[in-house]
C-alpha positions as CSV (number, residue, x, y, z in Angstrom):
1,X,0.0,0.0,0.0
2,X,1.2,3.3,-0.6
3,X,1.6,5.5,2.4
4,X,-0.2,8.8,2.8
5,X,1.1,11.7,2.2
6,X,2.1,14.4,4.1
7,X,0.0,17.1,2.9
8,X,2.0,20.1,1.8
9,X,2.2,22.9,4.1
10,X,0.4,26.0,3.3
11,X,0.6,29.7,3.7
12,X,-2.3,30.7,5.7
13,X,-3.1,34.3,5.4
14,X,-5.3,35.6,8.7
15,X,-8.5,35.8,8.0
16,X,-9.9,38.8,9.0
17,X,-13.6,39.7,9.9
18,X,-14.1,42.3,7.2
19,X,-12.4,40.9,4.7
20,X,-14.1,40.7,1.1
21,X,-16.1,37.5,0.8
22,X,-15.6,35.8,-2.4
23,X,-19.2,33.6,-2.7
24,X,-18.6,30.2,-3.8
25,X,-21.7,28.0,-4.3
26,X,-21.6,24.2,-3.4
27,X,-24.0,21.6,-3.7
28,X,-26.1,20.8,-0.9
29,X,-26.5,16.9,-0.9
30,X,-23.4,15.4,-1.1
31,X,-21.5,17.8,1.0
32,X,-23.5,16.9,3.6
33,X,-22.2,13.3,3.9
34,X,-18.7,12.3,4.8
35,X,-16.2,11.5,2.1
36,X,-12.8,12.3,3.1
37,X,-10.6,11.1,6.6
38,X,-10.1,13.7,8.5
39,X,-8.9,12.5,11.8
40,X,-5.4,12.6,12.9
41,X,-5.7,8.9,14.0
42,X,-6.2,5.2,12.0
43,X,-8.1,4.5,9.9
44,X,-12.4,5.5,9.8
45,X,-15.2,3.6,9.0
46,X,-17.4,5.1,7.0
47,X,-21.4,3.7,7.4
48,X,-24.6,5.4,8.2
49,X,-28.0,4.4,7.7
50,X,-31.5,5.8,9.0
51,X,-34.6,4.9,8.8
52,X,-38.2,6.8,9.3
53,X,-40.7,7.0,11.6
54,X,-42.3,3.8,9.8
55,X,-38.9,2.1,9.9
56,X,-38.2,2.8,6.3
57,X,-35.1,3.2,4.7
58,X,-34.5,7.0,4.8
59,X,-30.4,7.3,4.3
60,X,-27.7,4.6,3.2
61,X,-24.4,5.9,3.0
62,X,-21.1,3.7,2.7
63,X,-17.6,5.0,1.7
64,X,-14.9,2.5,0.7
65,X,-11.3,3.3,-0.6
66,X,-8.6,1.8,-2.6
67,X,-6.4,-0.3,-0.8
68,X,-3.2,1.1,-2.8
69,X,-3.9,4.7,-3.1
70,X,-5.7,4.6,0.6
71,X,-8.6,6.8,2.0
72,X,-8.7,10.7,1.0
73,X,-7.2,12.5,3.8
74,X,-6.6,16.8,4.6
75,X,-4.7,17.4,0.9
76,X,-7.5,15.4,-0.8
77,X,-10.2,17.0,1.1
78,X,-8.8,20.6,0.4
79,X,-8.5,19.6,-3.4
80,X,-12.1,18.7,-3.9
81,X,-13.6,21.4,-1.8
82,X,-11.0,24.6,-2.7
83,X,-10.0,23.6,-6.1
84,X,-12.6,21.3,-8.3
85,X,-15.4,22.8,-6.2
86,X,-14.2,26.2,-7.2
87,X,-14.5,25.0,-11.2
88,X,-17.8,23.3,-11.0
89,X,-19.2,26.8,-9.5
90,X,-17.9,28.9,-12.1
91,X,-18.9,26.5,-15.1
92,X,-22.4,26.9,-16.2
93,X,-25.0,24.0,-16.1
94,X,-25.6,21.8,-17.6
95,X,-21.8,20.8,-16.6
96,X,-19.9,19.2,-19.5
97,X,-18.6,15.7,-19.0
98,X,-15.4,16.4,-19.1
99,X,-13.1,19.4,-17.1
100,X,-10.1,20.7,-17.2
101,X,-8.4,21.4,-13.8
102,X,-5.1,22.9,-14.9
103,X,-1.6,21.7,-14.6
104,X,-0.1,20.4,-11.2
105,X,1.6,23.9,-10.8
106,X,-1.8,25.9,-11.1
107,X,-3.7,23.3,-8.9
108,X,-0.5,24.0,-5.9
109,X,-1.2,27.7,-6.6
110,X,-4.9,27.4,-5.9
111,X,-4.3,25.9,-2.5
112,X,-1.6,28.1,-1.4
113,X,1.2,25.8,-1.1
114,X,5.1,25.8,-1.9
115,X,5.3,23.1,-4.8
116,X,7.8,20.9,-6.0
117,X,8.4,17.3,-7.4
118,X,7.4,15.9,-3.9
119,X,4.6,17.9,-3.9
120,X,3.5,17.3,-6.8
121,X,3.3,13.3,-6.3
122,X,1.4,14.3,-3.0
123,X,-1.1,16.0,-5.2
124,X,-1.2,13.3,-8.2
125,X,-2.0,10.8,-5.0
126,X,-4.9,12.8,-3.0
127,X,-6.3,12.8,-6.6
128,X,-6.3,9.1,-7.4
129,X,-7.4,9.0,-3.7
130,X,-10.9,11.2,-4.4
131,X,-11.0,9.7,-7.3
132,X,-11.2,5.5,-6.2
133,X,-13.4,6.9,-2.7
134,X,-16.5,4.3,-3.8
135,X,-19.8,5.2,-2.8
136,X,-23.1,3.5,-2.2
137,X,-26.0,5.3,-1.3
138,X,-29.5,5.7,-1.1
139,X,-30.9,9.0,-0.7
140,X,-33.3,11.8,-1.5
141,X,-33.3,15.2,-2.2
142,X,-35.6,18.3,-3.7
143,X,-33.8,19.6,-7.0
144,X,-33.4,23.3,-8.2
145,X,-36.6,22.8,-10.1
146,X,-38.3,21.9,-7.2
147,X,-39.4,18.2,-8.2
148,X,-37.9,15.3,-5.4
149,X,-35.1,12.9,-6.7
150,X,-33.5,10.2,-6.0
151,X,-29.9,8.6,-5.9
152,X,-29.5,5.0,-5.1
153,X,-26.8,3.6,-6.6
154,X,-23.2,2.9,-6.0
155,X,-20.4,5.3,-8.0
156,X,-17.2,7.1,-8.0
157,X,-18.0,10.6,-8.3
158,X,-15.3,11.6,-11.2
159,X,-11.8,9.9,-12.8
160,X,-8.8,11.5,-13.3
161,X,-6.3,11.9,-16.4
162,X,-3.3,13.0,-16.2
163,X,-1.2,15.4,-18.7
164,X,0.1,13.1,-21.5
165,X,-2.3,10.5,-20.9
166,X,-5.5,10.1,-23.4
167,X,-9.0,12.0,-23.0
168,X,-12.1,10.4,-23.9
169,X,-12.0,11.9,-27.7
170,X,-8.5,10.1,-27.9
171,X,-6.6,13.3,-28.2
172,X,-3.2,14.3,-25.4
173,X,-4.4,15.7,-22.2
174,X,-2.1,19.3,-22.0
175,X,-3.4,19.2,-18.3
176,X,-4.7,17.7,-15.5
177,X,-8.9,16.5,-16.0
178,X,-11.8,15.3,-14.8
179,X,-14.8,12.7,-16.6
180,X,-17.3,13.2,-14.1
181,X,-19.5,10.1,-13.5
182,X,-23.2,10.0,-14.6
183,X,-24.4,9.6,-11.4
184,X,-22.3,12.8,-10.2
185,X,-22.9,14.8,-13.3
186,X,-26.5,14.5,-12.9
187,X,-26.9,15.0,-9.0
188,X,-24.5,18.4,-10.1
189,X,-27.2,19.8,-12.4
190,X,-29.5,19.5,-10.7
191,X,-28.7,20.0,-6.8
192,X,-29.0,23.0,-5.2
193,X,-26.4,25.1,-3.8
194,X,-25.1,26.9,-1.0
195,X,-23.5,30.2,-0.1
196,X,-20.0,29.8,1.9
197,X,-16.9,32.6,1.7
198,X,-14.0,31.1,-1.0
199,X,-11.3,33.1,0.9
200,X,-12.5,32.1,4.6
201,X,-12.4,28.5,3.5
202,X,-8.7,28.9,2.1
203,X,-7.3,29.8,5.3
204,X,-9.1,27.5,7.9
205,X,-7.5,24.2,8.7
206,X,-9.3,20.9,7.2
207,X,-10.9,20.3,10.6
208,X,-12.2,23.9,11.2
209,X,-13.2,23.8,7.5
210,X,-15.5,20.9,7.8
211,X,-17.3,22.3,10.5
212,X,-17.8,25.7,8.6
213,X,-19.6,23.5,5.8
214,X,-21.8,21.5,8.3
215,X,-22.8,24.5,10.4
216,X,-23.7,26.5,7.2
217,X,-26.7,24.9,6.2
218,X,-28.4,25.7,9.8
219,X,-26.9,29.2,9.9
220,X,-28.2,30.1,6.2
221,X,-31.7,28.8,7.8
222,X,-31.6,30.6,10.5
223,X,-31.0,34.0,9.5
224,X,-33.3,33.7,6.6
225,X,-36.0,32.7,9.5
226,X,-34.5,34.9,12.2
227,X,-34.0,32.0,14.7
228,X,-31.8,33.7,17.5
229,X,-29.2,30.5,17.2
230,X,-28.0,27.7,15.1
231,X,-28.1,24.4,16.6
232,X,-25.6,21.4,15.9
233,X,-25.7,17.7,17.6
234,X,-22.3,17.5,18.8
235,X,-22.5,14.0,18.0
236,X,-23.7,14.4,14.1
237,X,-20.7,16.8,14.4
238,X,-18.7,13.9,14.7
239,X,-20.6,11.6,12.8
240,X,-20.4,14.2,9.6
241,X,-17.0,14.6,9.9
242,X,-15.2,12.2,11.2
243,X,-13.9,13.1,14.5
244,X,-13.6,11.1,17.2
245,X,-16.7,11.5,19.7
246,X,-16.0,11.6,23.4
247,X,-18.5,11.1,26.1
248,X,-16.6,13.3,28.9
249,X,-17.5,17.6,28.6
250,X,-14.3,18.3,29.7
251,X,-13.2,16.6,26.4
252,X,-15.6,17.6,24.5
253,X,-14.9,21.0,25.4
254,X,-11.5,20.5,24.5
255,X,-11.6,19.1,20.9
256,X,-14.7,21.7,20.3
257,X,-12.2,24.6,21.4
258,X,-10.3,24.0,18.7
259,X,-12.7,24.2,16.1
260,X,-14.9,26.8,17.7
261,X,-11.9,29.3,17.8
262,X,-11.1,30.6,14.2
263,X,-14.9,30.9,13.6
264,X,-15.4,33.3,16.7
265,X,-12.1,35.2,16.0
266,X,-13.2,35.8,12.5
267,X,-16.7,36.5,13.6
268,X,-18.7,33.9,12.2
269,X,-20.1,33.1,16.0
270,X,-20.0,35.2,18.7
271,X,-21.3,32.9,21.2
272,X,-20.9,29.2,22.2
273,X,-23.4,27.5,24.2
274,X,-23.6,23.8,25.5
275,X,-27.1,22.0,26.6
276,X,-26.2,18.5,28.0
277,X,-28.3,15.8,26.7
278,X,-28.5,12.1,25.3
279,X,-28.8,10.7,21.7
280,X,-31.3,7.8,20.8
281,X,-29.5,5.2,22.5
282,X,-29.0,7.4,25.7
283,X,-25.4,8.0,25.4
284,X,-24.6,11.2,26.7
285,X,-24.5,13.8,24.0
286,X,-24.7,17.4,23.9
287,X,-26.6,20.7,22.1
288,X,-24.2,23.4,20.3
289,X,-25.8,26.5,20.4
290,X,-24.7,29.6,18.0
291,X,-25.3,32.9,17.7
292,X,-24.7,34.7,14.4
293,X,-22.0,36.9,14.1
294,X,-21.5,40.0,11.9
295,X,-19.4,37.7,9.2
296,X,-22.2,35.0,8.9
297,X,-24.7,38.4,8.2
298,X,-22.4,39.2,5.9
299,X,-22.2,36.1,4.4
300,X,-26.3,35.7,4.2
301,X,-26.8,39.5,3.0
302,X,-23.9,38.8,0.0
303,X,-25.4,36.1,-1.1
304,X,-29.1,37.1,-1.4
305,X,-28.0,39.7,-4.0
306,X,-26.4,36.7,-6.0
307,X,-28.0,35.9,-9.5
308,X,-30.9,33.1,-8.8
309,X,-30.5,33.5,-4.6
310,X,-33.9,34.0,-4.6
311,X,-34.8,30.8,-5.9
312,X,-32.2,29.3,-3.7
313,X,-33.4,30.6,-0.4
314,X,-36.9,29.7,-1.4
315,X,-35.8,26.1,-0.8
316,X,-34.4,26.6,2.5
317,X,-36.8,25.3,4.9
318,X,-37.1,26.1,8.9
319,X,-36.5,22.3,9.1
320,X,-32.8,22.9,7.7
321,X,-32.0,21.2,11.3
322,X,-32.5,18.3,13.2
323,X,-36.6,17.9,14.0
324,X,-35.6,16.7,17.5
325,X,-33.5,19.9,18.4
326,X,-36.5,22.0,16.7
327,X,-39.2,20.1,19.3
328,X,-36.4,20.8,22.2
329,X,-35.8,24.9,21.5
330,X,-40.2,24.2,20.8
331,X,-41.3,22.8,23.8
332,X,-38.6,22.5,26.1
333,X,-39.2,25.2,29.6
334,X,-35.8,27.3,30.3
335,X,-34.1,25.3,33.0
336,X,-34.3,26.2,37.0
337,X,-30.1,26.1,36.8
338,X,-27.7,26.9,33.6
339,X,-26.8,23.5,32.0
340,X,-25.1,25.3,29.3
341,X,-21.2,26.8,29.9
342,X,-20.2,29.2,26.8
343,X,-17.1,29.9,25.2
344,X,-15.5,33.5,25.7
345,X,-15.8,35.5,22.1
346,X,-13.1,37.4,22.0
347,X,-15.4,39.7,19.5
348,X,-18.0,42.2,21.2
349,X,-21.1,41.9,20.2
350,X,-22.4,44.5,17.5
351,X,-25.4,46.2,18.3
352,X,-27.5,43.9,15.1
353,X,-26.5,41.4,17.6
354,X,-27.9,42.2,20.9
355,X,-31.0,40.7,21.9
356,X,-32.7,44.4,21.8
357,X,-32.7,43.9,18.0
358,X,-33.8,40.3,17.7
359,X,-37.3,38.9,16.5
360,X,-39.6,39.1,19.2
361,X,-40.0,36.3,21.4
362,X,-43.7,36.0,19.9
363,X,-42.6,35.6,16.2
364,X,-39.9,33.5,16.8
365,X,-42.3,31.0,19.0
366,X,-44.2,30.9,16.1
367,X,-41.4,30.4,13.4
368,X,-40.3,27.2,15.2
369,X,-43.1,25.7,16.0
370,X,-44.3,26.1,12.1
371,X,-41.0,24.5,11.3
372,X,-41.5,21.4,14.1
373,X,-44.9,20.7,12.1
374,X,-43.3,20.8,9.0
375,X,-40.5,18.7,9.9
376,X,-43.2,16.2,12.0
377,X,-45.4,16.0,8.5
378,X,-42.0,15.4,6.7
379,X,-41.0,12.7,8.4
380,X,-43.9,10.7,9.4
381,X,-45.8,11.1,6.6
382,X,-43.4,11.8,3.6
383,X,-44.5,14.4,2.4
384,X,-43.3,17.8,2.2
């Protein structure tokens, strides 16, 4: 087997709070779902599956790699989500078969990093690694045009061809491409997309980075609904990407320090707050509460002037989160004692942020519980 690479080192700017955001727009389905290793440990399996309320199949989700080339780690991660997800947002649908990255020397320019001959087989292997990830799945989704779809099937998303080698027309790749799969091509034209800053995610660390994606979705929903904070399962956290998942706050404090930082110094969050609780098989698990800073505002207010946003946000539902933490902010009373200990933001709080200038308690009541019946009728019944 070959080893994994050390991933090249790169420059890493500091990203500050008012910096210009550069809107990229990913798809919202696959992103979702795990792909790449991110742990600093062994190896990671890969495996989810839920079911509905009627015990139906609702999610499969497998990931297998190549036993030479091994499982996608940081570089590969940082090569799908910085540089090929860069091109498939500036190429118009419907996306063509086949792309053309760009040579080696471009692609290490892209992420930032010092390249050389070394570097340059690092990069050629995180390739072949994203590109031999095999996936089986079984999933749903609502498309731009509205309509529900399905995937269920198993695939690589794209192949890889190197420069000298042959392209599917039989002519001399000048540079590195990609033949995107069928099943990838098609969920690409036709998922829908969301809103995250190009520059922001350049500078964060892989770790950091994955939790930026994650907590996006929820953030987008709540400021379009004017939730007062997103809310994240610390253990779907984990689940979606890959970390270990301790059992102990004093731990889970710790790991989640790490990642929590960069956003609140960049101003993403300006508030952390834990609620203790259990998962489904009572294991102790725990609420992550965030408030909105001015960067996510930012974010949310850039994007909504973006060709087609409006479509885009019309598709964002109140039930953009988990229905469970929904029913919990729905019907849950404010506890006698604080169960929730929050991380100091070394940001103050603007005055858009203070609760003086929030939604009234009334409307926001009101928003959620519309969104817990939504999500109830969703689930249970199938139907949106």
């Amino acid at each position: 087997m070959v080893p994994s690479p050390t991933p090249p080192t790169p420059c890493r700017p500091h990203a500050a709070a008012g910096a210009p955001l550069s809107i990229l727009r990913t798809e919202t389905v696959l992103s979702r779902l795990p792909i790449h290793n991110l742990t600093t440990g062994g190896p990671v399996t890969i495996r989810i599956t839920r079911t509905n309320a009627q015990g139906a199949l609702d999610l499969r989700w497998a990931v297998s790699y190549n036993a030479y080339y091994g499982p996608p780690r940081h570089l590969a991660y940082k090569l799908d989500t910085i540089v090929i997800n860069q091109l498939l947002d500036a190429v118009p649908r419907p996306l063509p078969r086949v792309l053309k990255l760009g040579s080696l020397r471009q692609i290490g320019m892209l992420l930032d990093v010092q390249v050389s001959g070394r570097q340059y087989a690092h990069l050629k292997s995180a390739l072949h690694q994203n590109a031999s990830a095999y996936i089986v799945a079984y999933l749903r989704y609502r498309g731009r045009d509205g309509r529900e779809r399905t995937l269920n099937t198993g695939f690589t998303r794209y192949s890889v061809i190197f420069t000298g080698e042959s392209l599917p027309d039989g002519t001399q790749a000048d540079a590195v491409y990609l033949v995107l799969s069928e099943p990838y091509l098609d969920l690409l034209n036709h998922a829908p997309v969301r809103p995250l800053d190009y520059a922001y995610l350049k500078v964060l660390t892989p770790t950091a980075q994955r939790f930026y994606e994650l907590l996006s979705y929820k953030m987008f929903a709540v400021l379009k609904y004017r939730y007062p904070q997103a809310t994240l399962r610390y253990a779907d956290y984990c689940l979606l990407s890959t970390q270990q998942r301790y059992t102990r706050f004093d731990q889970v404090k710790k790991q989640m320090y790490k990642v929590h930082q960069p956003h609140l110094t960049a101003g993403y969050v300006v508030q952390v707050r834990y609620e203790a609780t259990t998962d489904v098989d009572g294991q102790p698990d725990w609420l992550l509460h965030y408030t909105p800073g001015p960067k996510a505002r930012a974010e949310y207010a850039a994007f909504t002037h973006q060709p087609g946003a409006e479509a885009a946000a019309a598709r964002t539902l109140p039930a953009d989160a988990d229905p469970q933490d929904l029913l919990a902010s729905v019907t849950r009373d404010p506890p006698a004692a604080p169960v929730a200990v929050a991380d100091p933001a070394p940001l103050p709080a603007t005055p858009r942020d203070t609760p003086g200038t929030a939604a009234p308690e009334t409307e926001v009541r009101l928003v959620q519980a519309h969104a817990l019946v939504t999500a109830f009728y969703q689930r249970f019944y199938g139907l949106t």
